[in-house]
C-alpha positions in Angstrom: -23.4 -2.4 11.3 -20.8 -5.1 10.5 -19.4 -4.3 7.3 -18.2 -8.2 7.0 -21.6 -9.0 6.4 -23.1 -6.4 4.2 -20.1 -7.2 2.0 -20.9 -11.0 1.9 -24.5 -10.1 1.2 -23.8 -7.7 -1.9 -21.4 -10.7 -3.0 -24.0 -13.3 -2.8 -25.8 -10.8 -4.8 -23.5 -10.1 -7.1 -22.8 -13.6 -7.8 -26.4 -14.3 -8.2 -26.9 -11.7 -10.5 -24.0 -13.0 -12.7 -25.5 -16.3 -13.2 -28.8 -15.0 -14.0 -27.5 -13.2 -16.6 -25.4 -15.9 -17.7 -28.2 -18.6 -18.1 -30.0 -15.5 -20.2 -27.0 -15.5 -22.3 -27.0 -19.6 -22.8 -30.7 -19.5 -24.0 -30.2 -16.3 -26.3 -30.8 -17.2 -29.6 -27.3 -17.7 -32.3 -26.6 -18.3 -35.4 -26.2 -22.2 -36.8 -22.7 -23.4 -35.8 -21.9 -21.1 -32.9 -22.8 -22.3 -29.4 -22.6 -21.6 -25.6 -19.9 -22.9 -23.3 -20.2 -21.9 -19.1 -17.3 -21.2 -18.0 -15.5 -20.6 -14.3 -15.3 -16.3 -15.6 -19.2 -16.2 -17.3 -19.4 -17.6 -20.8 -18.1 -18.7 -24.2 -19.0 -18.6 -27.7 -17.6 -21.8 -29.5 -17.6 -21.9 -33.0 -15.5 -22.3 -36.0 -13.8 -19.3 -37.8 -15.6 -17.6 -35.2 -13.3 -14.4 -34.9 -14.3 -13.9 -39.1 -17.6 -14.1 -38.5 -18.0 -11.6 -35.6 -17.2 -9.2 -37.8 -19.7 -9.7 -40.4 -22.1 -10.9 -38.7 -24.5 -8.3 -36.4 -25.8 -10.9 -34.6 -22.9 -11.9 -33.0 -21.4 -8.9 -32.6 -24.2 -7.8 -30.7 -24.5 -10.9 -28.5 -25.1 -10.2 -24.5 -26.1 -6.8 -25.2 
């Protein structure tokens, strides 16, 4: 078997699976004032004062999983 190819295969994959999962993530409900930037690495949450309100609020800190 050539290895170059099964390697390209489990990238495409991979890569695949990654967006999938990423376009779950942009249509995941949020709270009001936080929203969903794509990114070249997956995703990021925008919002202000953000980093405060991950910590108080469980919906956020439980985002993606």
């Amino acid at each position: 078997m050539n290895t170059d190819r099964i390697t390209a295969k489990a990238a495409a994959l991979g890569e695949r699976r990654v967006d999938g999962l990423c376009q779950q993530l942009m249509h995941a409900p949020r709270p009001a004032g936080v929203d969903v930037e794509r990114s070249g690495d997956g995703i990021c949450l925008v919002g202000k004062n953000l980093r405060r309100r991950m910590l108080y609020d469980p919906q956020l800190r439980n985002f993606g999983r």
